[in-house]
N, C-alpha and C positions, 0 to 999 in steps of 0.2 A: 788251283785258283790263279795262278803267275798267269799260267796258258792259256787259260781262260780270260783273263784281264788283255793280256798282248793280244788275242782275236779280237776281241771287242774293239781296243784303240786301231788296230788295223785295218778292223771294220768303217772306222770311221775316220779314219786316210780315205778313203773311198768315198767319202762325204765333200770332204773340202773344193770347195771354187774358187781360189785365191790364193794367189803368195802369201797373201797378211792369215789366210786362215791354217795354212800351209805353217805358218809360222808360231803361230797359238799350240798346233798339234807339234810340232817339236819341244816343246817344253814340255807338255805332258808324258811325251816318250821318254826324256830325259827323267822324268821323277818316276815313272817307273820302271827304266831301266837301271835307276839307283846310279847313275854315273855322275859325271862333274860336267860335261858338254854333249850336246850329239851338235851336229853342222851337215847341213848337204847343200853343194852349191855348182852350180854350170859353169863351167871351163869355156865352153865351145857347144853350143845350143841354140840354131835358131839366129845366133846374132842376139839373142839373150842370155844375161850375167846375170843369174838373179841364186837367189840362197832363204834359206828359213833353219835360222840356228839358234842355240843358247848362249852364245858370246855376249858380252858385254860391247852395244851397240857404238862406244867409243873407240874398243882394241879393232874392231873393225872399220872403222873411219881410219883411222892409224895406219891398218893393212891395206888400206886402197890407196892411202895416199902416199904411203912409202914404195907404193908397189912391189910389196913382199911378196906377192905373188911369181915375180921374176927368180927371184933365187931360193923361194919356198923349196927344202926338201922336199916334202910331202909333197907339194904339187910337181916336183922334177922329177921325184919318182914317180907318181903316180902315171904321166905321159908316158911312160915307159915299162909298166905293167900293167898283166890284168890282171895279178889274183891282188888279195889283200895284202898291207903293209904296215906291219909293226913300225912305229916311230925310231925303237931305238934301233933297227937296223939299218939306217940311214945317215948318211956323212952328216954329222952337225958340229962340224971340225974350223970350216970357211969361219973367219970373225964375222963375215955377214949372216951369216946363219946362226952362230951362237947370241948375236945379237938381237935378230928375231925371237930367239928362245926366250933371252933375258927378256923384251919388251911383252911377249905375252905371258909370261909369270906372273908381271905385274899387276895383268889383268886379270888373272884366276886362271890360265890353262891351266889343267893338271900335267903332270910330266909323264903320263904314256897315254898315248895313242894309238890308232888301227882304223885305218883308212883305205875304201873299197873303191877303188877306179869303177866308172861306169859305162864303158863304150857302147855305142852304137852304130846301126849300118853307116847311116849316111859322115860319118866321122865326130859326131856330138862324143863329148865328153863331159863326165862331173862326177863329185866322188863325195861318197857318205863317209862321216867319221866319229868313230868314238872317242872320246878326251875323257880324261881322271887320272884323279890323286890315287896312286899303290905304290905301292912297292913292286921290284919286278916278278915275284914270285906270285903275288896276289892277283896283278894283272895276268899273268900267263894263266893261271886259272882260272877266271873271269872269261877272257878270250878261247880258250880250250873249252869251258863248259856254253859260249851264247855264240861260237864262232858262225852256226846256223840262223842261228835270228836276225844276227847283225846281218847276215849275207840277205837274207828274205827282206829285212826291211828296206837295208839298201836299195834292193832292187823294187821293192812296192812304190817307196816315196818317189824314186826316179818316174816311174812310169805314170805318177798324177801330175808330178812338176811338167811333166811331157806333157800332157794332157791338158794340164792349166795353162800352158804358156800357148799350146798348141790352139785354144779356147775350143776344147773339144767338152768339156763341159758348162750346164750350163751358168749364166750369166749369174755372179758371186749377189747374193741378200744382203738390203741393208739393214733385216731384222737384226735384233741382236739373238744371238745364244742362250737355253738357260741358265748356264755356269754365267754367260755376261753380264744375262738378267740379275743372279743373284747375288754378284758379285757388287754389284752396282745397288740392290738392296737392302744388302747387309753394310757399307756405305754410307749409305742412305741414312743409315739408322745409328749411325755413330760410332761403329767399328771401326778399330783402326786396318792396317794390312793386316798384322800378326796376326789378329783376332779371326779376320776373315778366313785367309789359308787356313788357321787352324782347325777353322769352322767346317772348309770345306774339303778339307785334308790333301792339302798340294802346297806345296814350297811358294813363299811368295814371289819368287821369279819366272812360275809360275802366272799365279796371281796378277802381274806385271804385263806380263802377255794378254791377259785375258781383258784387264781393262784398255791399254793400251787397242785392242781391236775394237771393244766399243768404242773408244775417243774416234779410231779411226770411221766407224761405220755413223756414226753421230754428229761426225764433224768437230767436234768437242776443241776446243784449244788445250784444257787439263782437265785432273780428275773431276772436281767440284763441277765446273762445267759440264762435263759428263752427267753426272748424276741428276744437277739441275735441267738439264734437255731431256734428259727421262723422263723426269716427275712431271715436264711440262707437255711431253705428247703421252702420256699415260702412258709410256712403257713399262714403268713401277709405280706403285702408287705410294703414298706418305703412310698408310695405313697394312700394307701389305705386310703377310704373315712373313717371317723369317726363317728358311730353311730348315728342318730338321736333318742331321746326319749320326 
């Protein structure tokens, strides 16, 4: 059923026309890959810096403006290999880098990591990463048993990012989703987050993601707003049935 589940979301990597949708499907891969983060983001692409991760959208404001990217491990390694890289195999010794570590704890990183450089001909670069809370023992097994998946998806998601930035597919819908739709729904109807994820069995950070894309395809300023722009072009109706799962 796992394999079966991972095809289908993989399948529908294949789908996405967008960073922001690009970005919805990262969260889902995170809740079924059971971890604490996933992230993929371009180094050197195009003269595009773009990314679709689970981070908390402030520790990444934080990271651009500190430009932790300069003395990031992970990304100092990463320019410097191509196969994958365990976090804790990397100098995090420099104050400046212990100090990155500290600043994203606070945000919820987990403390190991595995991150997959992604080269290409014309010299693009960017790298897929798994984040979570283990123990090192836990994680070495975790890594040892999906070291092939990570490496597969790494390289799938690279190649839509490429393909979306390239606008090789086409032109992203302002429809919304059905998971948007019913997100937005059930909403609708007086559920709060909790109720809803629970409803539709995904993490509300998750959840998060998915309205957050309707705001964005609706124009919406907030959620209410969202909702009320729905009901007002018939995208949901006041009377509509509520999901069964």
């Amino acid at each position: 059923m796992a394999r079966e589940s991972l095809e289908a979301l993989l399948e529908r990597l294949q789908t996405t026309k967008s960073i922001e949708e690009l970005q919805v499907w990262a969260h889902e891969l995170r809740d079924h890959l059971g971890v604490t983060h996933v992230l993929y983001h371009t180094v050197k692409l195009n003269g595009e810096n773009v990314g679709a991760f689970t981070y908390d959208i402030e520790w990444v404001r934080i990271y651009i403006e500190n430009d932790y990217k300069s003395i990031d491990p992970v990304v100092l390694g990463g320019v410097r290999r191509f196969h994958p890289i365990d976090w804790k195999t990397l100098d995090w010794s420099p104050p400046a880098a212990r100090k990155l570590l500290r600043d994203a704890m606070t945000f919820g990183i987990g403390n190991q990591g595995w991150s997959i450089p992604l080269w290409g001909p014309a010299g693009e670069f960017a790298m897929f990463t798994v984040n979570h809370r283990a123990s090192d023992d836990e994680w070495q097994a975790i890594t040892r048993e999906r070291a092939k998946d990570f490496l597969l998806i790494a390289h799938l998601v690279h190649q839509q990012a490429k393909r979306i930035i390239n606008r090789e597919v086409a032109e992203p819908t302002r429809e919304l989703s059905p998971r948007e739709r019913e997100a937005l729904t059930m909403l609708s109807a007086g559920m709060n987050r909790a109720e809803v994820a629970d409803r539709l069995h995904i993490s509300e950070n998750t959840l998060r993601a998915y309205i957050d894309s309707a705001r964005h395809k609706l124009g919406a300023m907030n959620v209410t707003h969202a909702v009320a722009l729905a009901l007002s072009h018939g995208i949901i109706g006041p009377n509509e049935a509520l999901p069964k799962y």
